[in-house]
C-alpha positions as CSV (number, residue, x, y, z in Angstrom):
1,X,41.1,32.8,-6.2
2,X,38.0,30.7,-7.1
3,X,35.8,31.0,-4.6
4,X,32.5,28.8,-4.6
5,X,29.3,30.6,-2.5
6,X,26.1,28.5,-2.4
7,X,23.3,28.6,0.2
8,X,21.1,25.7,1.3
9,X,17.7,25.9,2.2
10,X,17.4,29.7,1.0
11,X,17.7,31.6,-1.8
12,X,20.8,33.6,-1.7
13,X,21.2,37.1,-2.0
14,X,24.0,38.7,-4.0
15,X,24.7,41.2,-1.0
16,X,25.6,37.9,1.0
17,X,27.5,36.2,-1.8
18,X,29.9,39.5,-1.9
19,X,29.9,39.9,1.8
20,X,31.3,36.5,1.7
21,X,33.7,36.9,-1.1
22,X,35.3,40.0,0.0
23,X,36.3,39.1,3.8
24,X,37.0,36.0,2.2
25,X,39.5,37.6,-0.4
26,X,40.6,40.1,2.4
27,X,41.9,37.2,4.7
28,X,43.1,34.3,2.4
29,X,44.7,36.8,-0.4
30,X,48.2,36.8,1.2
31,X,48.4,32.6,0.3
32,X,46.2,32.9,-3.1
33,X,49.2,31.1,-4.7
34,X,49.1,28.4,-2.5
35,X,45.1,27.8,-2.4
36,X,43.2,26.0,-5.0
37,X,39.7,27.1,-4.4
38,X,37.5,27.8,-1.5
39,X,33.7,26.5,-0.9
40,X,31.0,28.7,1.2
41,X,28.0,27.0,2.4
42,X,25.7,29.2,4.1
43,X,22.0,27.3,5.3
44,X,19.5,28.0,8.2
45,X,18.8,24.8,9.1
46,X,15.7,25.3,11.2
47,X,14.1,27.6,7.8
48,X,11.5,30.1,9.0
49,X,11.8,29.2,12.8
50,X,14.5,31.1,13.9
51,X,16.8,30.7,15.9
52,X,20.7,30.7,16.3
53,X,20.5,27.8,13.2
54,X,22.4,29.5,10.4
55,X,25.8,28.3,9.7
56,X,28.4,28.8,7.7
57,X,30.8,26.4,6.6
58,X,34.2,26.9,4.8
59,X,36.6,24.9,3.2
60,X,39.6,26.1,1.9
61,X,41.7,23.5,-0.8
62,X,45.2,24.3,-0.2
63,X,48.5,23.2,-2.7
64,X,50.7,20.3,-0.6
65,X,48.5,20.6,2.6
66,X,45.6,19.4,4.2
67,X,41.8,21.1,3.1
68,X,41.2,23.2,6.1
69,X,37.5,23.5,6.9
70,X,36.0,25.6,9.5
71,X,32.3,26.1,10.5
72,X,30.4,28.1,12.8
73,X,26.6,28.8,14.0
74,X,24.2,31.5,15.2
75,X,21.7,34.1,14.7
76,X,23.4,36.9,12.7
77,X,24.4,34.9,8.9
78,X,26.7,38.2,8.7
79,X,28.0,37.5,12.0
80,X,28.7,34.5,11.2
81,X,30.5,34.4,8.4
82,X,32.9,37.3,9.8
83,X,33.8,34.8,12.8
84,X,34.0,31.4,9.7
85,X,36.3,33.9,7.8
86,X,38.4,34.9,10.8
87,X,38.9,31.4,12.0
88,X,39.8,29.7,8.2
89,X,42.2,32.6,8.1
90,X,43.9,31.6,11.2
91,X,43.9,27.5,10.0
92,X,45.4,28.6,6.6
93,X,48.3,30.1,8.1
94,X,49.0,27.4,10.4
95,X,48.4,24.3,8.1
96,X,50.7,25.9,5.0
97,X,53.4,27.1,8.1
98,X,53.1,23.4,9.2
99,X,53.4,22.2,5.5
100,X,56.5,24.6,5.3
101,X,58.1,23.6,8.0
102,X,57.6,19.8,7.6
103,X,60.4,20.4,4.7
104,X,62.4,22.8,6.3
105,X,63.1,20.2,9.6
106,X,64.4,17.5,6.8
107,X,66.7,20.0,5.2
108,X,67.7,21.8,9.0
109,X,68.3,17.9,10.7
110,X,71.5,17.6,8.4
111,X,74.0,20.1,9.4
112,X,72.9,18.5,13.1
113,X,73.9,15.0,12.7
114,X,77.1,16.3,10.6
115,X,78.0,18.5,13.8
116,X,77.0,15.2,16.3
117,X,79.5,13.2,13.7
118,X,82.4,15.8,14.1
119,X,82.0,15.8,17.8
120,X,82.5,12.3,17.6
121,X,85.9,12.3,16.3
122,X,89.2,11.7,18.2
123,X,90.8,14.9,18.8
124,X,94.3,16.2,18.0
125,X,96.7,16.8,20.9
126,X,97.7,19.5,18.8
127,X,95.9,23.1,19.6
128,X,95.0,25.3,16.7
129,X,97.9,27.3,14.9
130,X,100.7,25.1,16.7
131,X,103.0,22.6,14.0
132,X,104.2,19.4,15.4
């Protein structure tokens, strides 16, 4: 999984980078074959302030389904990269179920409208096993 990690407005360290990486791995890993890459952006956007102003923003480029992107604020970068992670999980799994499904409906519809056209039919006056 190619995941993409940059930080804006602070140098980055590599004990964030991997913190990021490996929940990221951890959650998405089950659908690696259906995700192209995955972009981290981590900033503070007040800079040496403070404040609940770092974010984290995720998006997740997914095979035959929409990106799903997911961001989230506060004090705690750490913090808040668990709860990005957690959510973007969550999305994953519903937009490539949704992307599943929307196939799976065409294919299920048939047998439906074959059964609504047998119901249709006249019926015998003849019951099952009997010979005219």
């Amino acid at each position: 999984m190619n995941i993409d990690v940059q930080s804006l407005g602070f140098p980055i360290t590599l004990a964030l980078a991997d913190h990021a990486r490996r929940r990221l791995r951890f959650a998405l890993t089950r659908h690696n074959d259906r995700i192209r890459r995955v972009d981290v952006r981590l900033g503070d956007e007040n800079g040496p302030r403070g404040g609940a102003d770092k974010f984290c923003r995720i998006r997740v480029y997914l095979i035959d389904a929409p990106v799903a992107v997911i961001a989230d604020i506060g004090s705690d970068l750490y913090g808040v990269i668990d709860r990005t992670v957690d959510r973007v999980g969550r999305v994953v799994v519903k937009r490539l179920d949704r992307s599943r499904d929307s196939g799976r409906r065409v294919r299920g519809d048939r047998p439906t409208l074959l059964a609504k056209a047998f119901d249709t039919m006249p019926k015998s006056d003849h019951t099952e096993g009997e010979h005219a």
